[in-house]
VEXLORO-41623 format. One record per residue: residue in one letter; chain; x, y, z of N, C-alpha, C in turn. Coordinates in steps of 0.1 Angstrom, whole numbers. Layout:
(a; A; (X; Y; Z); (X; Y; Z); (X; Y; Z)),
...
END
This chain:
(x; A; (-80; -136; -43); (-86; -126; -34); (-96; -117; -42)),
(x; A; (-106; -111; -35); (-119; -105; -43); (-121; -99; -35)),
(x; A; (-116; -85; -36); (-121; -72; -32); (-137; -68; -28)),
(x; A; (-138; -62; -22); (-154; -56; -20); (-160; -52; -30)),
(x; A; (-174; -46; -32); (-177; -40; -46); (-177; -25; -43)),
(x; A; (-175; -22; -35); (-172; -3; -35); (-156; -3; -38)),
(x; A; (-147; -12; -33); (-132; -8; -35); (-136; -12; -52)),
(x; A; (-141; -15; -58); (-136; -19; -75); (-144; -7; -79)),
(x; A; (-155; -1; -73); (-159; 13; -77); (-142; 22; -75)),
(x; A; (-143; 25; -61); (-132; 35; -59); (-118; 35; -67)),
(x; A; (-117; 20; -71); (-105; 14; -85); (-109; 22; -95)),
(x; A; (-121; 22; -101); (-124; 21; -111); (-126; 42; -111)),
(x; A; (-134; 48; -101); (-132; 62; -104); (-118; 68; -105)),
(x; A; (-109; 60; -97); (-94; 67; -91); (-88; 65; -106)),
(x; A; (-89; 55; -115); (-83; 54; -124); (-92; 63; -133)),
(x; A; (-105; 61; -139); (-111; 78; -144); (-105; 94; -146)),
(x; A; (-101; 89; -128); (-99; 103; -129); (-82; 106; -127)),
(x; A; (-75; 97; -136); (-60; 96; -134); (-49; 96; -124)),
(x; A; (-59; 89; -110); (-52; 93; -96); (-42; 87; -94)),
(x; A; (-37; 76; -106); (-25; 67; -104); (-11; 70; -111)),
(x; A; (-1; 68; -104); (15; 71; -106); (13; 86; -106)),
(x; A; (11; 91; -96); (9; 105; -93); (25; 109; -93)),
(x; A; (32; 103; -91); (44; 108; -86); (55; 107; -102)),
(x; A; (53; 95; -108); (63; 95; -117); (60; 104; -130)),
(x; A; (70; 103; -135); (74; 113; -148); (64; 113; -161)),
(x; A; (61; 120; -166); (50; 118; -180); (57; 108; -189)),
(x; A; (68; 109; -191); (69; 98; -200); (71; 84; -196)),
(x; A; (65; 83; -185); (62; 64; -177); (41; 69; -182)),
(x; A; (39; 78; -182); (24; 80; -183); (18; 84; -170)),
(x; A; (30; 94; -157); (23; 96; -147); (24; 113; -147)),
(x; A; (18; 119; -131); (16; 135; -133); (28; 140; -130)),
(x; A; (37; 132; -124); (47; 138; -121); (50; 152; -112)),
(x; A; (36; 151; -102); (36; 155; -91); (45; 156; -77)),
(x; A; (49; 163; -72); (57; 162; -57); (53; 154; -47)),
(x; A; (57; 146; -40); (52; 139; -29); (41; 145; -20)),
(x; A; (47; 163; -20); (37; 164; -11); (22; 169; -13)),
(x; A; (19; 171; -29); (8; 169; -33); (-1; 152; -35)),
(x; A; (11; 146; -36); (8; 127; -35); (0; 125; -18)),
(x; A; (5; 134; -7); (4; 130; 6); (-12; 138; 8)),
(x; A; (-14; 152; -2); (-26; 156; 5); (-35; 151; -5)),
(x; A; (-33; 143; -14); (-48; 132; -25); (-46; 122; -15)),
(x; A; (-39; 115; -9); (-34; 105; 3); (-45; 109; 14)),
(x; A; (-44; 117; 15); (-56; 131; 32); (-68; 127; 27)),
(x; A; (-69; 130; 16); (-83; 134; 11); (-94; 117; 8)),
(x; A; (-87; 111; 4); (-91; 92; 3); (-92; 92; 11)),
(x; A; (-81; 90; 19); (-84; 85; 34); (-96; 92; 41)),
(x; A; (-97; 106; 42); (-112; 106; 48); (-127; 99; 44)),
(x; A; (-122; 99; 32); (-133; 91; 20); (-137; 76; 25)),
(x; A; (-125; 71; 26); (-127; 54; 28); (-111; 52; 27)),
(x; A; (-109; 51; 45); (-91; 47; 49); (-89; 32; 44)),
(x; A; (-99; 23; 42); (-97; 12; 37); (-90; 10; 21)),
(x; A; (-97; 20; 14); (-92; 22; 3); (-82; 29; 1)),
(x; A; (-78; 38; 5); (-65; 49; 6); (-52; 33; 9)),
(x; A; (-56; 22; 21); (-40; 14; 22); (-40; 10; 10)),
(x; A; (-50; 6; -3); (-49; -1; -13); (-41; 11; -22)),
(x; A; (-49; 23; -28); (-41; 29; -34); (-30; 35; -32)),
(x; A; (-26; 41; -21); (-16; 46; -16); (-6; 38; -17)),
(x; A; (-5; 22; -18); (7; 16; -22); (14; 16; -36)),
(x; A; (5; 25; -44); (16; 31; -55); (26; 39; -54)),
(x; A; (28; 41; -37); (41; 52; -40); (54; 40; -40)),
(x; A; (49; 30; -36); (62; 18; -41); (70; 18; -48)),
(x; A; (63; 23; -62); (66; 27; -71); (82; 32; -74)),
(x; A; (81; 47; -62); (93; 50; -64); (104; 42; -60)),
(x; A; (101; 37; -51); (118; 28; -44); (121; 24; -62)),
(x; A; (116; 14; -66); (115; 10; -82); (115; 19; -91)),
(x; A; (114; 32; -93); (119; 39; -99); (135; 42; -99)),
(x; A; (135; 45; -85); (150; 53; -81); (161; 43; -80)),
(x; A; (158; 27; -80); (171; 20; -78); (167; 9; -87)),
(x; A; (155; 6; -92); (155; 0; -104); (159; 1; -118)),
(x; A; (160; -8; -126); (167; -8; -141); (157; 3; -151)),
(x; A; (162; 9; -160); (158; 14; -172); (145; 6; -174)),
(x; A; (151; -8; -181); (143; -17; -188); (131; -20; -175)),
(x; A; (133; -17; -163); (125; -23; -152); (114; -12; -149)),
(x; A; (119; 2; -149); (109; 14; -150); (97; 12; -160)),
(x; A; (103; 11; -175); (96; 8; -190); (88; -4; -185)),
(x; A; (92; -9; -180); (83; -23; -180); (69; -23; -169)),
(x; A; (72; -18; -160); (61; -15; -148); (56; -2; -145)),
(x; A; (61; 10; -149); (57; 21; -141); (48; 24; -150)),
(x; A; (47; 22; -162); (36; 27; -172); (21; 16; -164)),
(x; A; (22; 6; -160); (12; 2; -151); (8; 2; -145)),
(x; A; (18; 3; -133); (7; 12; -122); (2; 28; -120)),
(x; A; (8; 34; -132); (0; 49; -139); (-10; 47; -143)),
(x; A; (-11; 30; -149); (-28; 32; -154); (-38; 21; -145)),
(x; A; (-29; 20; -134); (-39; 12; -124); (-39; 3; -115)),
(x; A; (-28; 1; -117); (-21; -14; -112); (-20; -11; -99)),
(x; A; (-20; -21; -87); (-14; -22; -74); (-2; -25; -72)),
(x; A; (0; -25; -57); (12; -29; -56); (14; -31; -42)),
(x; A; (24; -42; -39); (23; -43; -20); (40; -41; -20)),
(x; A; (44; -39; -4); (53; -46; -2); (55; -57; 9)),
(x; A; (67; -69; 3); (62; -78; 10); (76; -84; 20)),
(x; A; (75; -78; 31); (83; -77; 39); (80; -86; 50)),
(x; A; (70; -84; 60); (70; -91; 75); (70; -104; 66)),
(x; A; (75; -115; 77); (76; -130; 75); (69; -135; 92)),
(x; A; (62; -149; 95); (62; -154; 107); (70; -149; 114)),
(x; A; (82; -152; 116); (95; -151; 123); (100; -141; 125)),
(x; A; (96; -133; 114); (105; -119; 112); (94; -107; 111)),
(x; A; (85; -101; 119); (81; -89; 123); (88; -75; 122)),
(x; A; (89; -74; 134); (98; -57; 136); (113; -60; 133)),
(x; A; (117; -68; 138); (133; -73; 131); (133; -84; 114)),
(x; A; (136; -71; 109); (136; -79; 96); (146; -79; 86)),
(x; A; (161; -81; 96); (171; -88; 96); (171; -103; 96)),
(x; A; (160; -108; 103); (156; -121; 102); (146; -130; 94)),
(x; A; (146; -122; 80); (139; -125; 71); (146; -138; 65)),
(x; A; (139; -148; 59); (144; -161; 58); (135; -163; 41)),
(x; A; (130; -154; 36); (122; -162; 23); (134; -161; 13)),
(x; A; (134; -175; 8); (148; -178; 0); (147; -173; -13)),
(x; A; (160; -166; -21); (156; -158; -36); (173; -172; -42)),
(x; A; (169; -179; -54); (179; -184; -53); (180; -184; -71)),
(x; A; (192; -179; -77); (190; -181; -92); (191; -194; -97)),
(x; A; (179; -188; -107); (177; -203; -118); (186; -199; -131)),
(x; A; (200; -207; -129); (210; -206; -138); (204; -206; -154)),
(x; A; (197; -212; -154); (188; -222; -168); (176; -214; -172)),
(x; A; (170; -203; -165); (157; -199; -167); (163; -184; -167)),
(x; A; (177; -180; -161); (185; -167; -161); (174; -156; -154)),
(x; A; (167; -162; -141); (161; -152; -137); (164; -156; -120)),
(x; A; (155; -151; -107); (155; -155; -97); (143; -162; -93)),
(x; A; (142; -175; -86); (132; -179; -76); (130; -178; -60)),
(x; A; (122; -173; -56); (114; -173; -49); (108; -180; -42)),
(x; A; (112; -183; -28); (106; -199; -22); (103; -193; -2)),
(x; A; (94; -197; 2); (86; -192; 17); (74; -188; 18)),
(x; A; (73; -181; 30); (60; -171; 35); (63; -157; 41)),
(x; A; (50; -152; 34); (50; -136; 36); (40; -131; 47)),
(x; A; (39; -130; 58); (26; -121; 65); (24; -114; 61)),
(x; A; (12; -111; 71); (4; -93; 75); (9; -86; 61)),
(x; A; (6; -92; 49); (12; -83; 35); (-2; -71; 29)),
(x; A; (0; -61; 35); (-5; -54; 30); (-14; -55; 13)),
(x; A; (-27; -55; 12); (-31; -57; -4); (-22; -66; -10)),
(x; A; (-21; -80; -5); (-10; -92; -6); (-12; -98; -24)),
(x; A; (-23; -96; -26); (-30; -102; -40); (-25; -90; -51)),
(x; A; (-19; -80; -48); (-15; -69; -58); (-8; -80; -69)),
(x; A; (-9; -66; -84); (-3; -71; -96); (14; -71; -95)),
(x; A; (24; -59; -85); (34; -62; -85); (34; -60; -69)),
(x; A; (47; -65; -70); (49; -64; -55); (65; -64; -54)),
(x; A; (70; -56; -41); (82; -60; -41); (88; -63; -27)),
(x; A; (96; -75; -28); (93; -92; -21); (114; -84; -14)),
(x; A; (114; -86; -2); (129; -90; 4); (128; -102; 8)),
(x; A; (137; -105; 2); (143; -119; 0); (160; -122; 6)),
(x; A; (161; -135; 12); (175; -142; 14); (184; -144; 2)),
(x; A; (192; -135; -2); (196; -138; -15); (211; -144; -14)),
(x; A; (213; -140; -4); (233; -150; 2); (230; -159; 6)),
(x; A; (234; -174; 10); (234; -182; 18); (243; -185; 26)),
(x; A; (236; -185; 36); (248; -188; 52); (245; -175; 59)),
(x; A; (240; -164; 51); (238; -157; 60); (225; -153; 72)),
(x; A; (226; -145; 84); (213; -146; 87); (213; -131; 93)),
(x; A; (219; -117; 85); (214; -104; 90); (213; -98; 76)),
(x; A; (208; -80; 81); (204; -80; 70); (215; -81; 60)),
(x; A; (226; -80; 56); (237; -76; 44); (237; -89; 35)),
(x; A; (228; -99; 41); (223; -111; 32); (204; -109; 24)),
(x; A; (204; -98; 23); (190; -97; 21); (190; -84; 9)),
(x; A; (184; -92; -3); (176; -77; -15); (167; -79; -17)),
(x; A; (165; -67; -26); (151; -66; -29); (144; -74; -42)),
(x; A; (135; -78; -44); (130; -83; -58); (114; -77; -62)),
(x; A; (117; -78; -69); (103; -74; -80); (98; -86; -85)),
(x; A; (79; -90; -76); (73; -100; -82); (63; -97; -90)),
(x; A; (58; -99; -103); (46; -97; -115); (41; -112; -111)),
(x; A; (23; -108; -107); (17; -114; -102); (13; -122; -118)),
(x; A; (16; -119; -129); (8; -124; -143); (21; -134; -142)),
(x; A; (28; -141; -135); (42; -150; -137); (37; -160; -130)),
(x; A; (30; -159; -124); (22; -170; -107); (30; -173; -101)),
(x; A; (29; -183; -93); (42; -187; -81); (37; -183; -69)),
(x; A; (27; -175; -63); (24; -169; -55); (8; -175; -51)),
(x; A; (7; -180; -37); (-7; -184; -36); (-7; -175; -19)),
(x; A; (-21; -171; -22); (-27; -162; -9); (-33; -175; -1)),
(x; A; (-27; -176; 14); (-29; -187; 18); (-41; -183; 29)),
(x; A; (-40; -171; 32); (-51; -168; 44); (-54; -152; 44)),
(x; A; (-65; -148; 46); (-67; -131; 45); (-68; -133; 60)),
(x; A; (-61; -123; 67); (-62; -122; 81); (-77; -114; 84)),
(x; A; (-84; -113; 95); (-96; -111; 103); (-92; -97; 113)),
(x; A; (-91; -85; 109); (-88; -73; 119); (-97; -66; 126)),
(x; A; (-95; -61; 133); (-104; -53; 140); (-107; -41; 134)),
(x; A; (-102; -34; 122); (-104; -27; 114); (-103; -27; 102)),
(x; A; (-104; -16; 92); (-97; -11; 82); (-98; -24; 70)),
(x; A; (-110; -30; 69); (-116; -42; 66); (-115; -42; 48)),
(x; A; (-116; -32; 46); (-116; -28; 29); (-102; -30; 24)),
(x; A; (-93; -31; 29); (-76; -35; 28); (-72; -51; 30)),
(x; A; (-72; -58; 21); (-69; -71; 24); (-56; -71; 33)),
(x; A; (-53; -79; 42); (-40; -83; 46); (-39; -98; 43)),
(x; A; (-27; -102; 38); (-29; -118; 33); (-16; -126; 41)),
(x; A; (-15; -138; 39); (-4; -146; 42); (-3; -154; 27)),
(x; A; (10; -150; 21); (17; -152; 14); (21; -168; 9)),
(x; A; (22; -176; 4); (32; -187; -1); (39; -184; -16)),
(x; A; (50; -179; -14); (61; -183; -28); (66; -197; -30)),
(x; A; (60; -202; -42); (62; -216; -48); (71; -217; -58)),
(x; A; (89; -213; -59); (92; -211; -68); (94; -202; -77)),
(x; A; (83; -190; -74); (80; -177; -78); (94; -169; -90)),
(x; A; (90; -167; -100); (102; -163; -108); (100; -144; -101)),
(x; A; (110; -139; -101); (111; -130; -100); (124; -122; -102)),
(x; A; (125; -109; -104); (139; -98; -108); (142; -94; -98)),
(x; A; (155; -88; -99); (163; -85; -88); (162; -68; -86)),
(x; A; (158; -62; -81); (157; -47; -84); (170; -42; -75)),
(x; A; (176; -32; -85); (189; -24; -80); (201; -40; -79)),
(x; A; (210; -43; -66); (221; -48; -66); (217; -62; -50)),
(x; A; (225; -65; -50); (222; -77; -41); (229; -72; -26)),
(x; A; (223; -77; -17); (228; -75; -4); (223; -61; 3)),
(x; A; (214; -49; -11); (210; -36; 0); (196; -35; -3)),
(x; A; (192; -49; -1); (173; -48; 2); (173; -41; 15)),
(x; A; (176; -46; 24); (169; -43; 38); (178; -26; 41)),
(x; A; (192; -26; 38); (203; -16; 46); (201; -2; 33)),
(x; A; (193; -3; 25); (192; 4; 17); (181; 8; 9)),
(x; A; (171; 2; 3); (160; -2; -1); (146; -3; 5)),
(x; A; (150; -9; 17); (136; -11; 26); (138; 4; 30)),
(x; A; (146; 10; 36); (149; 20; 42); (141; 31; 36)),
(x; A; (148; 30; 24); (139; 40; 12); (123; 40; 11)),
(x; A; (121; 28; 9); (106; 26; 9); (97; 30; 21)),
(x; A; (104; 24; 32); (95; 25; 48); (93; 44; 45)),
(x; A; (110; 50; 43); (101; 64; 46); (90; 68; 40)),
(x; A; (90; 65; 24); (77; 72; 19); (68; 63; 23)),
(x; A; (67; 53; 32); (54; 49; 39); (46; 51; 49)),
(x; A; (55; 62; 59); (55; 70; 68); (44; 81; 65)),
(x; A; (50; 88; 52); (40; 100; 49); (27; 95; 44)),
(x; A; (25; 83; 41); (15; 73; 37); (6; 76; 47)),
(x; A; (10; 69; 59); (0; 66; 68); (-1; 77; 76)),
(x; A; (11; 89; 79); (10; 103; 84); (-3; 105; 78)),
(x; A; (-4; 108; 65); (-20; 115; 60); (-26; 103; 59)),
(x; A; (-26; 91; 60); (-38; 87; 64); (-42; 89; 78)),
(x; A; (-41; 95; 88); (-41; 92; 103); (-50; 109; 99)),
(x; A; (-41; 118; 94); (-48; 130; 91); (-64; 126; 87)),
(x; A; (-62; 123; 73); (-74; 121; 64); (-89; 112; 78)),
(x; A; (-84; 105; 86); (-96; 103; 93); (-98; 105; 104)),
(x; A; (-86; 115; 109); (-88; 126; 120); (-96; 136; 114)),
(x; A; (-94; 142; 102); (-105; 149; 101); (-118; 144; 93)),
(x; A; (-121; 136; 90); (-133; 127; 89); (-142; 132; 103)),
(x; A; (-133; 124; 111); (-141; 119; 126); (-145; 133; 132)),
(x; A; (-137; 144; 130); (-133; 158; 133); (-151; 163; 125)),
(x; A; (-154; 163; 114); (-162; 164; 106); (-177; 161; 113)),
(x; A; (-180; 146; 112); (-188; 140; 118); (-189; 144; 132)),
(x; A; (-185; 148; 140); (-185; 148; 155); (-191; 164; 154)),
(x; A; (-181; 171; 147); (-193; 189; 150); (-204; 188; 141)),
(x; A; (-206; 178; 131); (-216; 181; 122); (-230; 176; 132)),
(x; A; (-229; 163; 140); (-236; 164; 149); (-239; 168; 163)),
(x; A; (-230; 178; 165); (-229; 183; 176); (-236; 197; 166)),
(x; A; (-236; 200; 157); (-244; 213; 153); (-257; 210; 151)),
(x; A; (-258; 199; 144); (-274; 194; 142); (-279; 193; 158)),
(x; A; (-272; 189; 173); (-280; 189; 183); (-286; 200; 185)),
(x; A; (-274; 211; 184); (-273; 223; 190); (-282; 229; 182)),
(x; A; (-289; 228; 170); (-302; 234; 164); (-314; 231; 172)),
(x; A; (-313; 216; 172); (-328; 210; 175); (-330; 217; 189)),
(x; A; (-321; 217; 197); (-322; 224; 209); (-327; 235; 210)),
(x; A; (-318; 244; 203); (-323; 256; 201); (-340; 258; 195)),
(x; A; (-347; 250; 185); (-353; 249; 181); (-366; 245; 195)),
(x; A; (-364; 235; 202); (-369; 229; 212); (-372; 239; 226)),
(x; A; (-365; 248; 222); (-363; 264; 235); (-377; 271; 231)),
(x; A; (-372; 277; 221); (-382; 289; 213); (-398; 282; 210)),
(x; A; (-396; 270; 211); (-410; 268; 211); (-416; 269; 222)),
(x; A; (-406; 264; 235); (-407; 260; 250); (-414; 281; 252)),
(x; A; (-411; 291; 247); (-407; 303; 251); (-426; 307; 244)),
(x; A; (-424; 301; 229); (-438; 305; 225); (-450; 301; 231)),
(x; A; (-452; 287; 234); (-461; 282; 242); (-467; 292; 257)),
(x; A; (-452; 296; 261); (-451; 301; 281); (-462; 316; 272)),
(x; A; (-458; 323; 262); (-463; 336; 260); (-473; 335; 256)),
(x; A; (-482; 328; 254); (-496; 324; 245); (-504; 323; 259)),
(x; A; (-494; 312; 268); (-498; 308; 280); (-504; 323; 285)),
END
């Protein structure tokens, strides 16, 4: 996947100007800001380019992976996406949309390799080509709600992952959405088995809420912006269009 050439600008200033791992602690290498300073830099991109805001704004990922992730698992990624790194999550499946109790992408351990694999399809994945991502996965067998479903942590530098289609939207065009294939995919288990969806996703969805709360802001007042800025420019020319109409009649 190959981004536009203004999103690798807007990559390239946001990291400049340190806008990444806003949330985590100085010694991962972030500002260790409040969320609700994270939600009004969130406001402010989004008026900029809402296309770019769904890319960066998926660093608040981050935290789910902070707060129920390992030691060794914080040290290993959060110092990354502080200096730049993306991140998706990779939840909807075909089958499994709004109910995603019926998530079916299989996580199965490789006894021999002492890690987990990764085997299905991901939709509608938000920035699907990101460097981490984190993948709910079928980790019980036999089962089919969520108490059979965790969370995992995929590093895209492991492969296993092919972007099989960028979907075509009616908007918001600067934001890849992709369709997913996991081939095997090695991947970690983040936090414990069985509270991806009843625990985890839960976590995550909220801080995704305030995600798109200020982005809905950020291009309400965009549009808010643009709309009196030309409603003032008419209201000059008008005005301007009078006083001449006024000086001509007096000459007259």
């Amino acid at each position: 996947m190959i981004y536009a050439s203004k999103t690798y600008e807007n990559l390239d200033a946001t990291r400049k100007a340190g806008l990444w791992g806003v949330s985590m602690p100085r010694r991962y290498g972030g500002l260790n800001l409040p969320n609700a300073v994270f939600s009004m830099l969130s406001e402010m991109i989004s008026a900029a380019d809402a296309g770019f805001q769904n890319i960066w704004s998926l660093q608040s990922c981050i935290d789910t992976l902070y707060e129920f992730g390992s030691e060794e698992q914080r040290q290993k990624y959060i110092p990354r996406v502080c200096a730049g790194e993306g991140m998706s999550m990779d939840l909807t499946e075909p089958d499994a949309g709004s109910d995603l109790q019926r998530v079916m992408l299989k996580a199965t351990f490789d006894e021999k390799e002492n890690c987990w694999r990764l085997n299905g399809v991901k939709r509608f994945i938000t920035n699907g080509d990101s460097d981490i991502h984190l993948v709910l996965a079928r980790s019980e067998e036999g089962t089919k709600d969520g108490r059979g479903l965790s969370m995992f942590i995929y590093d895209k530098r492991q492969g296993g992952v092919d972007v099989r289609h960028i979907e075509h939207k009616l908007g918001i065009h600067g934001s890849p959405t992709c369709e997913l294939t996991y081939k095997n995919a090695k991947a970690e288990l983040c936090g414990s088995t069985r509270l991806g969806l009843i625990k985890y996703v839960m976590a995550l969805m909220n801080g995704a809420r305030l995600g798109i709360a200020a982005q809905s802001v950020g291009v309400e007042q965009e549009a808010y912006n643009e709309m009196f800025g030309g409603y003032r420019a008419r209201s000059q020319a008008h005005s301007r269009g009078e006083a001449g109409t006024e000086e001509v009649s007096a000459s007259g």
